[in-house]
N, C-alpha and C positions, 0 to 999 in steps of 0.2 A: 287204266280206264275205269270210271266210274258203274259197278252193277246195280244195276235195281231191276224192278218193275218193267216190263211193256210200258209205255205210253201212247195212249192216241186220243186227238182233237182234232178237228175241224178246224184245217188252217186258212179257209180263204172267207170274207166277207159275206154273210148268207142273207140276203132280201127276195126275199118273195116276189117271184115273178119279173127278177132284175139278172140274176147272173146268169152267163153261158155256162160254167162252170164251178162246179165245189168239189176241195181237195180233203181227204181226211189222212188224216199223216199218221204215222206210227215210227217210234224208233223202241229199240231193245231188242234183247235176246227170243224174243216169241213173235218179231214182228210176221219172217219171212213164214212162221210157219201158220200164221194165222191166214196171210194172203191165201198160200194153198188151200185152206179150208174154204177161204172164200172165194175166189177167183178161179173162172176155166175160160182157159184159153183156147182156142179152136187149134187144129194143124199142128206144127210140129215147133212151136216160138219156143226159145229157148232162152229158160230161168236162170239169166247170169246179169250178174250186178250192171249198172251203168245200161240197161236197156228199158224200152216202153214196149209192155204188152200190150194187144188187144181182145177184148174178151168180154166174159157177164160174171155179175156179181149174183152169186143165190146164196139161198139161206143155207148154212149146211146141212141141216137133219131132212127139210121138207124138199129141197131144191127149188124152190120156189123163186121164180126170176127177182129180183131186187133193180137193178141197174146195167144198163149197156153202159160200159169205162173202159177205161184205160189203167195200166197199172206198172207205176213207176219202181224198177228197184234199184235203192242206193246201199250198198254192203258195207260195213265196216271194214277200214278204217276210213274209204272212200267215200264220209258223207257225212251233213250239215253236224252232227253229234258224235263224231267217231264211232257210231253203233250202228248197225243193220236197221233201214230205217226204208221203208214201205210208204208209199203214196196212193191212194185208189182217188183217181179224175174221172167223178162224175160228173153227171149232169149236173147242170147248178140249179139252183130253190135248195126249198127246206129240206122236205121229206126225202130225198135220195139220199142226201148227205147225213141226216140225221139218223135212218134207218143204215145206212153201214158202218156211223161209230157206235150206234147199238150194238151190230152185232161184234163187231171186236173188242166191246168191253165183254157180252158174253162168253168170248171163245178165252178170255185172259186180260185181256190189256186194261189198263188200269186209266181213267178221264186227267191226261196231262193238267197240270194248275198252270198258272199265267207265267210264262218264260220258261217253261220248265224244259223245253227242247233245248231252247238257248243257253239256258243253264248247265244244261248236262254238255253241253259243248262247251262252255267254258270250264267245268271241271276236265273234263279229257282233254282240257292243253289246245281245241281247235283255236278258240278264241282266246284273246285275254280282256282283262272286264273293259276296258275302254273301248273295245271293239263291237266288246256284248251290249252295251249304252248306245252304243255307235249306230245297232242294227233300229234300239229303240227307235230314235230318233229319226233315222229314215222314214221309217212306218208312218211317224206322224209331224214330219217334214208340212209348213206349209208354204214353201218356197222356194222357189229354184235355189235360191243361196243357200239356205237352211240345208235344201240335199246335197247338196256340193258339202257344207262341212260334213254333215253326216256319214256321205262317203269318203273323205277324206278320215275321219277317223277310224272307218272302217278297214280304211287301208294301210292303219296304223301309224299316220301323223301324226298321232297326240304321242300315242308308247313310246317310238322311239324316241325323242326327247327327253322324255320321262324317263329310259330307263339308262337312258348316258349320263342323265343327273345323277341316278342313287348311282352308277358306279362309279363316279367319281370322291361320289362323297365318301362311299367303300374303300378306294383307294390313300382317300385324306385318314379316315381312320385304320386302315391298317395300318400308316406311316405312323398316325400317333402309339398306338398299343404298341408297336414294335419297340417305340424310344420308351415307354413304359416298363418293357419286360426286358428287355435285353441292350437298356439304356448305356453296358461299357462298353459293349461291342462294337455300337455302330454308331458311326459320326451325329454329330448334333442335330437335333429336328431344324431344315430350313423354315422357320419361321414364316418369313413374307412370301416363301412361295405357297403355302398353306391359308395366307391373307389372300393370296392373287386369285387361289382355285376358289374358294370358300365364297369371294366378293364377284367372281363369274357365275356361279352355281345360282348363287343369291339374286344377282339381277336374268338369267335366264328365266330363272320362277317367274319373278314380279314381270316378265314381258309374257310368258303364260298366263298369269295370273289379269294382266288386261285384258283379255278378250273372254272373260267372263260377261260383263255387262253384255257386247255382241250377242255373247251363246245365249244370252237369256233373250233378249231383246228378237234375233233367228228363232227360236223356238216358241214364245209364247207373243211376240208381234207387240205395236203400241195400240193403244185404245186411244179413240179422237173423236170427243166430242163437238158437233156443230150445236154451239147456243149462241142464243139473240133474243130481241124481244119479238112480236108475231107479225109475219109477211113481212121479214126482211131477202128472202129466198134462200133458206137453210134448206128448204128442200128442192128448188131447183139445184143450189149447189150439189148436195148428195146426187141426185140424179145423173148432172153432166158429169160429176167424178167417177159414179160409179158404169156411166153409158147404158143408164137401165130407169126403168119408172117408178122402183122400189118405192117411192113417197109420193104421195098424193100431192098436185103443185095446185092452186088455185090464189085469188086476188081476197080470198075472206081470209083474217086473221083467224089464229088459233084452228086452223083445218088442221095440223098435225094435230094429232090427243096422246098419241101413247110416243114411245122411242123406235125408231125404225132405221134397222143394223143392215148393213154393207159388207163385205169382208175383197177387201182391194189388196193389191203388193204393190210399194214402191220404192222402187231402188232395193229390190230384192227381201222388203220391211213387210211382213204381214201385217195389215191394219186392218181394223176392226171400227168403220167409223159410225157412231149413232147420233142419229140428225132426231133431237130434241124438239117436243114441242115449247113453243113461244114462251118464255118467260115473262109471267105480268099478273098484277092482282086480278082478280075474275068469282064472280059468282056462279059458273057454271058448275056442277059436279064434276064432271066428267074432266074436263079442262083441268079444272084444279088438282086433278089426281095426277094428267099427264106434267102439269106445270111440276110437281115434284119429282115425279122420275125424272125431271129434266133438272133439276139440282141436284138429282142423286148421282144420274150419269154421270155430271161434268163434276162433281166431288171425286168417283174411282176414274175418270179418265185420265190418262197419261199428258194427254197433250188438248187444249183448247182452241177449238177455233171461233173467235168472237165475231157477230156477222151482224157488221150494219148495214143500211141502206145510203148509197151514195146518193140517190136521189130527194133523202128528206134531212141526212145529216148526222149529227151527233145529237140524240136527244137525250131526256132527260130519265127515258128510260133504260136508254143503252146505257149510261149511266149508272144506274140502278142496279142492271146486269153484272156491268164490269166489276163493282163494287162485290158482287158474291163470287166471283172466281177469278179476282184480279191476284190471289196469291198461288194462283195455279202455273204451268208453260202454257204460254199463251203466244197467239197469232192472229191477228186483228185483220179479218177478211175483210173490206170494202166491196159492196158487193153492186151492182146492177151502174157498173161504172159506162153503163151504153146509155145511160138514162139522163148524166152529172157526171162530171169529171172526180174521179177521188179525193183530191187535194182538195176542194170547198168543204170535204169532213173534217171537224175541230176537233180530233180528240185529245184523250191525255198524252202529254209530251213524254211522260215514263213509260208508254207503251212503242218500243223498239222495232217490232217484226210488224212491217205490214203489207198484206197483198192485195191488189185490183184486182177482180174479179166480174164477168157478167156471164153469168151462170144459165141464164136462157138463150145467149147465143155460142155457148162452149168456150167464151174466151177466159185466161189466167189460169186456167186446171193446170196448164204446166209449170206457172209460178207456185201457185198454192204446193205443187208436188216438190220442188227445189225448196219450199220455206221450212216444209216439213222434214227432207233430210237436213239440211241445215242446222234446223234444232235436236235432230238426232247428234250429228257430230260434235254442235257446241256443247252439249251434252257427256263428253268423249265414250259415247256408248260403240262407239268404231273405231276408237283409240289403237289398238291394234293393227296392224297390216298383216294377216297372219293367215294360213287356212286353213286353222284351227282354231277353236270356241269349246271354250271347257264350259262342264255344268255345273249347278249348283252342287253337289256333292264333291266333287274332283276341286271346283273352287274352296270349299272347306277346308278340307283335307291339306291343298295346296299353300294355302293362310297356315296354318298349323306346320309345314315346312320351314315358309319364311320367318317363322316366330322363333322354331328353333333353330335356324342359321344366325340369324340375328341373332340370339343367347348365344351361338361358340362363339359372334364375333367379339362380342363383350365380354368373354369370359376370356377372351385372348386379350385383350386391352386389360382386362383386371390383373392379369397373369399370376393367375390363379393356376395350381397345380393340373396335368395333363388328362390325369382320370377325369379333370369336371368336364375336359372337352370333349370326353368322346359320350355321357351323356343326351346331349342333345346332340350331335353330330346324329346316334343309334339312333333318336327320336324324327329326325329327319328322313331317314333310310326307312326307317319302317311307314312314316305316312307318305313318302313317295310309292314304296310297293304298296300302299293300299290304295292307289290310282289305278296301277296296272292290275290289281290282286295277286301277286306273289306274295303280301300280307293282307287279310282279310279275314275278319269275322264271319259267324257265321250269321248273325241279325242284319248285317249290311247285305251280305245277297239278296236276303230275304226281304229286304227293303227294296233290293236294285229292282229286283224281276218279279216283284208282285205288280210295279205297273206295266209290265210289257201283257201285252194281246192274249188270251189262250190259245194255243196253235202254234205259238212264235220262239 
């Protein structure tokens, strides 16, 4: 078990004048006794692990009331850090929660850093790091799919696989070292059953190693910009997609001026969609500022959605338009198809994806939502069937696997002497446990859990 320090932080979300409740957590060797200094309980409740007191928090020296709470105790080994780890459930806002991890930095305990609970549990063996990544990503889940893998790593869907890889590969190299050291002893290395293990191992990765793009795409969503040229209804669209008024609608061009964000899920896909003002030359000031944020938008967005009017056609500014982010993904809206049938729009025959739309009577939102997975999957960002989604770390790492399976297979095709093979065979084993961390540095921690929460 890992010693140090007391640690305590404020583990729950603190907005003035927003929460029922603020938690100040502690684990380590001084937690339980700091409680007693600050916690009195009425009546005869009894201080044993795994129960909730009720009581007041005072200050020790003056006794001076602090908070009516609750006080949770978890005892080692029986809790989130395998250490003695103390809860006080106050009132929620600032000042309660703030003045009682005052006072238990006073009495000892030392201001946990960001992951530093989670980390101390993964050094005592509760967690292992995919689990510890696992928890991150819950926290900042923004969709029901997202939490599903999240928990499912947590549940340790990713490790096991992971860790039946390196023992096998453990087992390939114990076979070769053996025919290395004690090669009159024992019958000859079977060859292609070390081709068979080696070319399984290898393709299991690359089928982990697909649901990268997913992990990234679940956890940080696509960007979708709505451009056009002005009062084609980019902002009625936004509107009906989003079933909200976020954007001002009117019949005068150039009423958008700046970028106005949305944040939707579709098909489990957090999207981020920012409906553009009008692109077009213009002497206004203000205009021409938004007309740039709206080439700058549709420059970092993921995915475009091009919005003309069915009712006036394909002109020669949509045109214009198409022309700055025809080398982008693109989806050619047709929009106020209550007005003109779609099909009267001429546009370019290179442009493949197109949806009708009439976005002031709610009709196509459900086309428009199919066009967009669509070009997720032609995409193969869901390539995977799997319910698991590695990150970008673990996908690194993972690459650096296959790099060196691919080297013993080559190096078995060279037939090249035995010691080359267990080089890279060792080089695969060690970047597999640096998934689970049975091998790990110590600046990758310090990378993993400087972004998780303080508190966490």
């Amino acid at each position: 078990m890992v010693q140090g320090e007391t640690i305590a932080a404020i583990a729950t979300a603190v907005v003035p004048q927003q929460g029922s409740v603020g938690i100040v957590r502690l684990s380590g060797e001084k937690a339980l006794d700091i409680a007693k200094k600050l916690f009195h309980s009425p009546g005869k409740q009894l201080w044993e692990t795994h129960r909730i007191l009720y009581g007041y928090i005072r200050h020790p020296q003056t006794q001076k009331l602090v908070d009516e709470a609750l006080l949770l105790i978890m005892l080692a080994p029986r809790s989130y850090t395998r250490e003695d780890v103390i809860e006080f459930h106050c009132h929620g806002g600032i000042i309660p929660v703030q003045q009682v991890l005052q006072l238990c930095i006073e009495l000892g305990a030392k201001l946990a850093q960001p992951g530093e609970f989670t980390l101390r549990a993964f050094l005592n063996g509760r967690l292992d790091l995919t689990q510890a990544e696992s928890i991150a990503e819950l926290v900042g889940a923004r969709s029901p799919v997202a939490s599903e893998i999240a928990l499912a790593g947590l549940q340790g869907k990713l490790a096991h696989p992971i860790r039946q890889l390196r023992a096998t590969c453990l087992d390939i190299l114990a076979e070769v070292e053996a025919r290395i050291d004690f090669e009159e002893d024992l019958p000859p290395l079977d060859e292609e059953e070390i081709r068979r293990s080696l070319g399984e191992v290898l393709n299991q990765v690359k089928a982990i190693l697909a649901t990268a793009d997913r992990g990234e795409l679940l956890r940080t969503g696509l960007k979708v910009a709505i451009v056009g040229r002005p009062n084609v209804g980019k902002s009625s669209l936004l509107n009906a997609w989003s079933r909200s008024d976020r954007a001002i609608v009117t019949d005068l061009p150039g009423t958008t001026r700046d970028v106005v964000e949305s944040h939707l899920v579709v098909g489990g896909i957090p999207i981020q969609v920012l409906d553009t003002a009008g692109i077009r030359d213009t002497v206004d000031t203000v205009e021409k500022i938004g007309v740039e944020r709206s080439r700058h938008a549709a420059k970092s967005a993921d995915l475009i959605l091009l919005t003309v009017d069915a009712a006036v056609g394909w002109t020669s500014e949509d045109e214009e338009v198409y022309q700055q982010v025809r080398q982008r993904p693109l989806i050619l809206v047709i929009n106020k198809t209550d007005l003109a049938p779609s099909d009267a729009v001429k546009y370019p025959a290179e442009i493949h994806k197109i949806v009708s739309t009439a976005a002031q009577i709610d009709r196509g939102i459900d086309s428009l939502e199919r066009a967009i997975l669509d070009s997720v999957q032609s995409g193969n960002l869901t390539a995977a069937n799997l319910d698991i989604a590695i990150n970008q770390r673990q996908a690194a790492t993972l690459t650096r696997t296959k790099n060196s399976l691919e080297q013993v297979q080559q190096t078995i095709d060279d037939r090249l002497p035995l010691d080359f093979w267990t080089i890279d065979l060792r080089a695969a084993i060690s970047t597999l446990g640096e998934i689970t961390g049975e091998e790990v540095t110590e600046s990758v921690l310090d990378r993993i859990f400087s972004r998780f929460c303080i508190g966490k």
